[in-house]
C-alpha positions in Angstrom: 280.7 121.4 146.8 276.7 121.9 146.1 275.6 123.9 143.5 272.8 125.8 144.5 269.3 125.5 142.6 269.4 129.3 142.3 271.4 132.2 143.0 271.9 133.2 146.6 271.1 136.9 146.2 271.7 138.5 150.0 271.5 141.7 148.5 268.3 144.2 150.3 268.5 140.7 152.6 268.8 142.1 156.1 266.6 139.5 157.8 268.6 137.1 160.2 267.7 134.5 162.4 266.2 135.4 165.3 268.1 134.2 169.0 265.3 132.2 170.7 268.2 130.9 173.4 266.5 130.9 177.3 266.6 134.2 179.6 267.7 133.1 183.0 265.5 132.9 185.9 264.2 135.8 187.5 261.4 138.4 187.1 260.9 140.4 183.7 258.2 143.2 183.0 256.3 141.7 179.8 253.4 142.4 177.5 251.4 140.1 175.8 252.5 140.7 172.0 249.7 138.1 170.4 247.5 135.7 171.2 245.3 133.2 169.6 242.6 130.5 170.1 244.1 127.3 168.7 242.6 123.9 168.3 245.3 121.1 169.4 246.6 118.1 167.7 244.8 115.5 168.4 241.6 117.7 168.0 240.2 116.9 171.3 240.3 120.9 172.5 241.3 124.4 172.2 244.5 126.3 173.9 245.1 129.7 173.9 248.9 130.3 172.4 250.4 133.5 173.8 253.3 135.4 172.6 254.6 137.5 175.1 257.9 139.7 174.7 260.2 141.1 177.8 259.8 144.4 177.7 263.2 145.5 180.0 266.5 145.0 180.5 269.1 143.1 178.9 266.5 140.9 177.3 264.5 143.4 176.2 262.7 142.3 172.3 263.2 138.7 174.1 259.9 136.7 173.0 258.2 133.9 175.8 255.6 131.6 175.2 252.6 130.3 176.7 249.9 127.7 175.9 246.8 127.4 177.9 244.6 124.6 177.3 241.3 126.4 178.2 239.3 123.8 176.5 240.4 119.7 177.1 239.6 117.0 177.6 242.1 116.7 181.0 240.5 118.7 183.8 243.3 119.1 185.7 245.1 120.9 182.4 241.8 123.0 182.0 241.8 124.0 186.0 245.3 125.4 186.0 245.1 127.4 182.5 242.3 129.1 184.1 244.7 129.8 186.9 247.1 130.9 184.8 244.7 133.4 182.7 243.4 134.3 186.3 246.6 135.6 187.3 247.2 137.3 183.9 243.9 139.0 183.8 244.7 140.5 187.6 248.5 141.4 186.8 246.8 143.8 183.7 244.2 145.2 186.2 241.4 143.5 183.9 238.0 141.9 185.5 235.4 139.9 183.5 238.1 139.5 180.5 235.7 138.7 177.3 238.6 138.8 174.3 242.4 137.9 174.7 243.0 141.5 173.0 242.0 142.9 176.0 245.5 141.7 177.9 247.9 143.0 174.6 250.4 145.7 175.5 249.4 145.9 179.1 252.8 145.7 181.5 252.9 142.9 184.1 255.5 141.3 185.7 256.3 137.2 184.3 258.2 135.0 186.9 260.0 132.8 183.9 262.5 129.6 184.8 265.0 128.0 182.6 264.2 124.2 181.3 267.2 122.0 181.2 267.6 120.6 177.9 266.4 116.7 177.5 267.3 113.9 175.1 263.9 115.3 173.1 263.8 119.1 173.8 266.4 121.9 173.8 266.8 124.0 176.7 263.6 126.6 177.5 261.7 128.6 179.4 258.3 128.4 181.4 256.1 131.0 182.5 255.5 130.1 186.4 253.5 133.2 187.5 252.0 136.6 186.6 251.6 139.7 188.8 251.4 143.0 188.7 254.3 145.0 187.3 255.3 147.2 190.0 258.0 149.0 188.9 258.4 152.9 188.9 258.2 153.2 185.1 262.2 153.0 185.3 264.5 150.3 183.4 266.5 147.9 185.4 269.7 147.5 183.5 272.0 144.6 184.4 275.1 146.2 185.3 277.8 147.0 182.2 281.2 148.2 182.2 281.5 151.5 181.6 284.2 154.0 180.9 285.7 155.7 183.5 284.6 159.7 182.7 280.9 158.4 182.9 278.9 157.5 186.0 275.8 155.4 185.4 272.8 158.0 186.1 273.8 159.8 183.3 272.3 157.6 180.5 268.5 158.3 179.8 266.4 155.9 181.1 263.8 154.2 178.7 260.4 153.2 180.5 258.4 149.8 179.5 255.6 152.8 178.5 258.1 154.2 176.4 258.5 150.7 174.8 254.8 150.5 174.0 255.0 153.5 172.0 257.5 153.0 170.2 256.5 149.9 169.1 253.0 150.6 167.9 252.3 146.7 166.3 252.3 145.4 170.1 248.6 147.1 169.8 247.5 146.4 167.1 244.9 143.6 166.4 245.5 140.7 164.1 243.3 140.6 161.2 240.6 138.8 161.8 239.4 135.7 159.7 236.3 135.6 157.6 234.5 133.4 159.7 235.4 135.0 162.8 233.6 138.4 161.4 230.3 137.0 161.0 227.9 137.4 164.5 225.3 134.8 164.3 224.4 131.4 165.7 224.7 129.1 162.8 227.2 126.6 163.9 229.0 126.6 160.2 
């Protein structure tokens, strides 16, 4: 037994921990939720860090990740994050790309494999390709067992559009930070 070093009040509490298991392989229409330009560890560069949700299907709300290392030391890391943002850019329909906003809440199509857990890492996914989503604006449900009375093109069918408007935040900007407001070329 532990006493605790305050009272576990649960009450108004409806937060839970979030699943952040792998989606299997396959295709999955996605938007890019948030993005940000963030200096790495050993403070040699800059990646940009995307957070990218599924916007369809059985894993719809599921988040993905992707890091880009736009700006490092390694050329061969900085050559294929510029392919990577080049096939972004032309799954959202977007030339000459000047601000990661530009790519939020745009539908594209993510071609995402599942990474074997290691001794050092759990099991994951990775973001192989982008491309334009070309679906009819329909859902793809994986199949479910349903009751006998009821065929399956009687349910309503949500679109990823849909999605997007229902979930308004996917939008919106972050908040910028103060130094990130001011226009000028003063290094500081």
């Amino acid at each position: 037994m532990a006493k605790l070093p305050k009272i576990a009040n649960t009450e108004g509490n409806t937060e839970g921990l979030t699943d952040f298991s792998p989606v299997p392989d396959g295709d999955y229409a996605v938007v890019i939720k948030k993005s940000e330009y963030v200096q790495t560890k050993a403070k040699t560069g800059y990646y940009l860090k995307l957070e990218i949700a599924i916007v369809e299907g059985e894993y719809r709300n599921k988040k993905l990740w992707a890091n880009l290392n736009l700006d490092n030391p390694n050329p061969k890391a900085v050559e294929f994050a510029n392919r990577t943002l080049n096939s972004i850019c032309k799954a959202c329909g977007k030339v000459g790309v000047e601000d990661s906003e530009e790519l939020h809440g745009i539908v594209m199509c993510a071609t995402v494999t599942l990474k074997p857990a290691t001794a050092m890492h759990p099991a994951g996914n990775e973001i192989k390709f982008f491309k334009e989503y070309e679906g009819d604006g329909r859902v793809d449900t994986p199949p479910v067992e349903k009751k006998a009375d009821k065929v399956p093109w009687d349910d309503d069918v949500d679109t990823p559009e849909k999605y997007i408007q229902e979930n308004p935040e996917i939008n919106e900007p972050e908040p910028k930070m103060p130094w990130e407001l001011v226009d000028d070329d003063v290094p500081f």
